[in-house]
C-alpha positions in Angstrom: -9.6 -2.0 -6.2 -11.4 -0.1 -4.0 -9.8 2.5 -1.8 -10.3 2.6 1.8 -11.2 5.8 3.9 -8.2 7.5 5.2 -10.3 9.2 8.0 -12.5 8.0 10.3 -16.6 8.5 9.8 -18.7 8.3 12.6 -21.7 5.4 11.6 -24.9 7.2 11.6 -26.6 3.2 12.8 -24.1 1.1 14.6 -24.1 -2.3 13.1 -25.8 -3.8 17.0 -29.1 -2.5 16.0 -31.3 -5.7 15.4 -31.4 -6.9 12.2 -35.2 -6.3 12.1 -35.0 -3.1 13.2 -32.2 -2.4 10.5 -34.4 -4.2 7.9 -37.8 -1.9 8.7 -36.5 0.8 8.7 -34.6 0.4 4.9 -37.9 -1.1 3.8 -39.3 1.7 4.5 -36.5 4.6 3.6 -36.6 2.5 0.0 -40.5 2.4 -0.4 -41.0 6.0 0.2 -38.1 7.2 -1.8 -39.6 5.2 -4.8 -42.6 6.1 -4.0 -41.5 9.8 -4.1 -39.5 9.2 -7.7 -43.0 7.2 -9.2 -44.4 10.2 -10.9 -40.9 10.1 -12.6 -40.6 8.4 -16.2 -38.3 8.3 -18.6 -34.4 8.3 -19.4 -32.1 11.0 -19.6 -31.4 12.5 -22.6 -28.4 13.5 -24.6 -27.7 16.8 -23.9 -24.8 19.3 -25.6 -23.6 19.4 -22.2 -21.5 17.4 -20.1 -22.4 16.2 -16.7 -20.2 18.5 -14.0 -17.4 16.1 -12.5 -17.5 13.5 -15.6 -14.5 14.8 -17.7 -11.4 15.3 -15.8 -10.7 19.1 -15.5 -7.5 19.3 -17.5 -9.7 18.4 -20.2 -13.4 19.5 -19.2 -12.7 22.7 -21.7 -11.0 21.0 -24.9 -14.1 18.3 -25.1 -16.8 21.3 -24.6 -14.9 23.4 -27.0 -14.0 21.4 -29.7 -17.7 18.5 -28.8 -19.2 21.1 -31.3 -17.1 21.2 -33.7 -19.9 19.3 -36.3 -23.3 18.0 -36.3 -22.2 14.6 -35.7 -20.6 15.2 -32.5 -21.0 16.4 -29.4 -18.6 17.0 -25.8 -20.2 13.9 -24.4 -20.1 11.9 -27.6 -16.1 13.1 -28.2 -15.9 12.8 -23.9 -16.7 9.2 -24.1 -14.6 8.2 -27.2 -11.7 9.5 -25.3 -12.3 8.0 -22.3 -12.9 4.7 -24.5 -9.9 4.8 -26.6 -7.3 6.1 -23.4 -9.2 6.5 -19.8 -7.8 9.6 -20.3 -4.4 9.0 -20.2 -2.6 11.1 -22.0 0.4 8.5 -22.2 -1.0 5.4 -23.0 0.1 3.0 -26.2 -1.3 0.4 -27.6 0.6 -2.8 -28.8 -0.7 -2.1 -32.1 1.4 1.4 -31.7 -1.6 4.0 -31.3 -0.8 6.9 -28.9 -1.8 9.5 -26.7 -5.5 10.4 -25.4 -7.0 9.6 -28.8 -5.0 6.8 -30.0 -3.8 8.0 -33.1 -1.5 5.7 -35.1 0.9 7.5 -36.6 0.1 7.5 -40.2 -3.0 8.5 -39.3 -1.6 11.4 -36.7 0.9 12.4 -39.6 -1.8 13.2 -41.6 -4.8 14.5 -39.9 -2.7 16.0 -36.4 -3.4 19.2 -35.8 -1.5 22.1 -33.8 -4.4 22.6 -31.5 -2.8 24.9 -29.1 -0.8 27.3 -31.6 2.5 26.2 -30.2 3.6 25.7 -33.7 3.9 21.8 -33.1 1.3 19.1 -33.6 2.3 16.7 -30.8 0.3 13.7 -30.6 1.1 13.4 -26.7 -0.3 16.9 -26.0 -4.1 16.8 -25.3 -4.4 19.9 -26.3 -3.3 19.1 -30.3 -4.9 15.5 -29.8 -8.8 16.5 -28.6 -8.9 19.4 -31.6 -7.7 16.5 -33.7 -9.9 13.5 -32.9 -13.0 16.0 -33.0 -12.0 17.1 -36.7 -11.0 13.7 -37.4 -14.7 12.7 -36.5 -15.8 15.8 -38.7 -13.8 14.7 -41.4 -15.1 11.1 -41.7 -19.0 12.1 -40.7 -18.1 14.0 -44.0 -17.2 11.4 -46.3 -20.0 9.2 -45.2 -22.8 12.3 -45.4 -24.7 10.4 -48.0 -25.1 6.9 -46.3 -28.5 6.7 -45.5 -29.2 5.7 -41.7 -27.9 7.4 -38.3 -25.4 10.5 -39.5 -23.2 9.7 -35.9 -23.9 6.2 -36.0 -21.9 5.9 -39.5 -18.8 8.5 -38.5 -18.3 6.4 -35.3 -18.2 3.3 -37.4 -16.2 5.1 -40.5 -13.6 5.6 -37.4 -13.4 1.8 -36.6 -14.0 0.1 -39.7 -12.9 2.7 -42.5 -15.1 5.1 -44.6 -15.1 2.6 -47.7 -16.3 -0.3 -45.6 -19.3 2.1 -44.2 -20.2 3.1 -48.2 -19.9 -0.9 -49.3 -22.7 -1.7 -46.4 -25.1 1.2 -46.6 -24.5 2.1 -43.2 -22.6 0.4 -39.9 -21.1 -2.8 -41.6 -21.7 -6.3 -40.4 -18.6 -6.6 -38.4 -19.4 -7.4 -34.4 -16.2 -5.1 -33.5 -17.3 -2.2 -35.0 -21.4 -2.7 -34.1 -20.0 -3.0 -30.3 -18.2 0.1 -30.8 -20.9 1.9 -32.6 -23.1 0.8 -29.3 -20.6 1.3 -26.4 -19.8 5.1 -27.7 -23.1 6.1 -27.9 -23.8 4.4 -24.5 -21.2 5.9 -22.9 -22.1 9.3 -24.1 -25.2 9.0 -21.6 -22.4 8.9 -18.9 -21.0 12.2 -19.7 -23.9 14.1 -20.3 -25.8 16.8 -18.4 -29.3 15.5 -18.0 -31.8 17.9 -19.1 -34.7 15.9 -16.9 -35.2 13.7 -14.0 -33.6 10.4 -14.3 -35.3 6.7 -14.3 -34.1 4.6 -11.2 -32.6 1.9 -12.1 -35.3 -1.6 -11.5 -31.7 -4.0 -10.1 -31.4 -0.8 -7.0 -33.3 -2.7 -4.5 -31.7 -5.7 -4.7 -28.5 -4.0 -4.7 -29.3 -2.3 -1.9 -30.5 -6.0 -0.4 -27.5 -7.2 -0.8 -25.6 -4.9 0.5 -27.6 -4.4 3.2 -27.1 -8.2 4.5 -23.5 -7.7 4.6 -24.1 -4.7 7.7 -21.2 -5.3 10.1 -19.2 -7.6 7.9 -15.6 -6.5 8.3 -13.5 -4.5 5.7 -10.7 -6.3 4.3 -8.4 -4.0 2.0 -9.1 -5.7 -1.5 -11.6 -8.0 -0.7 -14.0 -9.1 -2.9 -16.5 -11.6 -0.5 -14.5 -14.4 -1.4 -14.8 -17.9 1.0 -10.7 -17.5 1.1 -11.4 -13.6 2.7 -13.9 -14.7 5.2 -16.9 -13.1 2.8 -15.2 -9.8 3.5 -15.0 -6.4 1.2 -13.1 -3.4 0.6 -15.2 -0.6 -1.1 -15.8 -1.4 -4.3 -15.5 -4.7 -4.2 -19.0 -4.3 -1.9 -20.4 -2.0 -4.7 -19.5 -4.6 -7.5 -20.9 -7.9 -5.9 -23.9 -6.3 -4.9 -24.8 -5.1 -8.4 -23.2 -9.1 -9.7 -26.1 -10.3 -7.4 -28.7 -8.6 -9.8 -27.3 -9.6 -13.5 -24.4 -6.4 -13.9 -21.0 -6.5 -14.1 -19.0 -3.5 -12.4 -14.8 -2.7 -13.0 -13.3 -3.8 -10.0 -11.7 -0.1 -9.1 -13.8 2.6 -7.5 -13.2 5.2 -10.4 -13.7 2.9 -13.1 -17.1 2.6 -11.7 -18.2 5.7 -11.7 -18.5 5.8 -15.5 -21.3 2.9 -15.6 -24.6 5.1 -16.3 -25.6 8.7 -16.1 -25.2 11.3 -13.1 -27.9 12.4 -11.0 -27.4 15.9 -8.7 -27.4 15.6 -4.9 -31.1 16.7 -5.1 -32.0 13.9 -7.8 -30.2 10.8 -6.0 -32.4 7.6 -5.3 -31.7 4.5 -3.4 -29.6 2.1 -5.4 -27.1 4.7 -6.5 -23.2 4.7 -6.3 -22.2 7.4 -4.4 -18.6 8.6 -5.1 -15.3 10.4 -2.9 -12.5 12.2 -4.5 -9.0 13.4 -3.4 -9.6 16.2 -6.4 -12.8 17.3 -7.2 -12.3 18.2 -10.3 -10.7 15.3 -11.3 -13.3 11.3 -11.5 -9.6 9.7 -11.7 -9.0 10.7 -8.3 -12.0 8.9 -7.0 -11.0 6.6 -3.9 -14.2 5.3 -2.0 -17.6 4.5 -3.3 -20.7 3.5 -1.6 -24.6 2.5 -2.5 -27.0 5.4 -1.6 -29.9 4.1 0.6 -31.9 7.8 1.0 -31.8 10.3 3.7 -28.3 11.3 2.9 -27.2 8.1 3.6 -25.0 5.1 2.0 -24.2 1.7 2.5 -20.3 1.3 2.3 -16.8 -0.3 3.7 -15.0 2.6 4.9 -11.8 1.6 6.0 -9.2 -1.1 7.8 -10.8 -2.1 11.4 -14.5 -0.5 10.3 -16.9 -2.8 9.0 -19.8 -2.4 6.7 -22.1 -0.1 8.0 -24.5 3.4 7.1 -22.6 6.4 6.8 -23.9 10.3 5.8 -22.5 11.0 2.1 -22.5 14.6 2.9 -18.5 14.9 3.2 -16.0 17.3 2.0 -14.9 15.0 -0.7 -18.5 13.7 -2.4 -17.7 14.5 -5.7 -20.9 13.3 -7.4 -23.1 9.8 -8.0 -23.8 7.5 -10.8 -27.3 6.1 -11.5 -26.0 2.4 -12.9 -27.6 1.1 -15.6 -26.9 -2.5 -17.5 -26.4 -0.7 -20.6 -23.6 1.6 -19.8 -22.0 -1.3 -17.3 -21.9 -3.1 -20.2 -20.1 -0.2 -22.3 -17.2 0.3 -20.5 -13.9 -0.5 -22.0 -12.4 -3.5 -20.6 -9.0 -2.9 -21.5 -7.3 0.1 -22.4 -3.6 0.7 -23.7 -1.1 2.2 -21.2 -1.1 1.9 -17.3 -3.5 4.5 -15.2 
């Protein structure tokens, strides 16, 4: 769930401003931001890059090293089969018995694990033999299926899910709904960990997120709360974030950092009304994300900070802003719903 401010901010509107006064003035802080971002078109685009803040640091280095290991690859492509197979956690096991980051089964560790580190052990629980060795495991299979006509990545990412024969037998991704929705949410979730190389699209569902939001102004924060009739219509941070993008067709996690993976990152200088604006105990580490808000312009957000604050407009220029995330139904829709392990 979400996690509530541990200090105090001081509201930039107190929530006793008339509603119509509250009401102009968004209308008009959202029609000249758009306005602003019209000239814009386009998505972003897969870059070789990965979006600063998207990988956990521990790991920031392995993806970008080891992302280029082949054609068929790339840090954000390899970033967000990680993050799909593991959220990153190093620990996790399946019931089905796969382990570590990448989920290697251990017939399948036994023979393609490498010693990534030059310890003189290939240790499926150490990142740094398990990244080397799902990037050369992707090499490996992009390999076998080289001659399949269609999309080169397209058919190692399904070779991975479905087997190498089963890709050869179909000409391409096989007819199997698993391994299509894996095909799609990778490659989705790659657009999540890149570094855009242009200005990104805002998304057409921010102004109704932002509407709903809005009409919650001076609701109280309830630790957990999701706007339920049993909690008095009451939210803790992300639980504001998520109904307010529910109210315009798309489906957030429940928990602050899960959220932050659900579309591409736009820089401070590149935010628009509608984003999700993100704080961090560490920096250098999405997994330590603990409040999230809905950027309005002006450097300011829509959130619920904390026990005995209600929802109200804060400044998002604090120590801990650790970066934003342009949501889009696509990448919502990508993220893993379950993953092996505990976080």
């Amino acid at each position: 769930m979400g996690r509530g401010r541990a200090t105090m901010r001081k509201p930039w509107l107190v929530v006793t401003v008339g509603a119509g006064a509250c009401c102009s003035f968004l209308a008009l802080l959202v029609i000249g931001t758009y306005s602003a971002a019209a000239s814009l078109s386009g998505s972003a685009q897969s870059a070789l890059g990965l979006a600063p803040g998207a990988v956990p640091a521990a790991y920031q280095s392995l993806v970008q090293r080891w992302g280029t290991m082949c054609s068929a690859i790339s840090p954000p492509l390899l970033a967000a089969q990680l993050y799909q197979e593991s959220g990153w956690n190093p620990y996790a096991q399946s019931p089905a018995g796969a382990q570590g980051i990448a989920q290697f089964i251990p017939g399948t560790w036994a023979t393609h694990g490498l010693d990534g580190n030059g310890d003189g052990k290939a240790d499926v629980w150490d990142p740094a033999d398990a990244i080397p060795s799902a990037a050369a495991y992707d090499c490996e299979l992009a390999k076998d299926v080289s001659s399949v006509p269609g999309d080169h990545t397209a058919n190692m990412l399904a070779a991975y899910n479905a087997g190498v024969y089963a890709v050869v037998q179909a000409h391409g991704i096989p007819p199997y709904s698993e391994t299509q929705n894996y095909v799609k949410s990778i490659t989705t979730l790659a657009q999540s960990f890149s570094a855009p190389t242009g200005r990104l699209a805002p998304s057409e569902q921010a102004a109704g997120a932002i509407y709903y939001a809005q009409s919650k102004l001076g609701t109280p924060y309830l630790w957990g709360g999701t706007g339920t009739a049993a909690e008095n219509g009451r939210f803790d941070c992300s639980g504001l974030t998520q109904a307010a993008y529910t109210s315009v067709g798309i489906q957030l996690p429940r928990v602050a950092n899960d959220q932050w993976d659900a579309g591409p990152h736009p820089s401070r200088n590149e935010l628009l009304p509608g984003d999700l604006v993100f704080f961090a105990k560490d920096l250098r580490d999405p997994r330590t994300i603990h409040h999230v808000g809905i950027y309005i312009g002006g450097g300011y957000m829509i959130d619920a900070p904390h026990t005995g604050a209600t929802i109200r407009f804060d400044p998002i220029d604090e120590p801990d802003y650790i970066g934003a995330t342009r949501v889009t139904q696509a990448g919502a829709a990508a993220l893993p719903t379950a993953l092996p392990g505990s976080r």
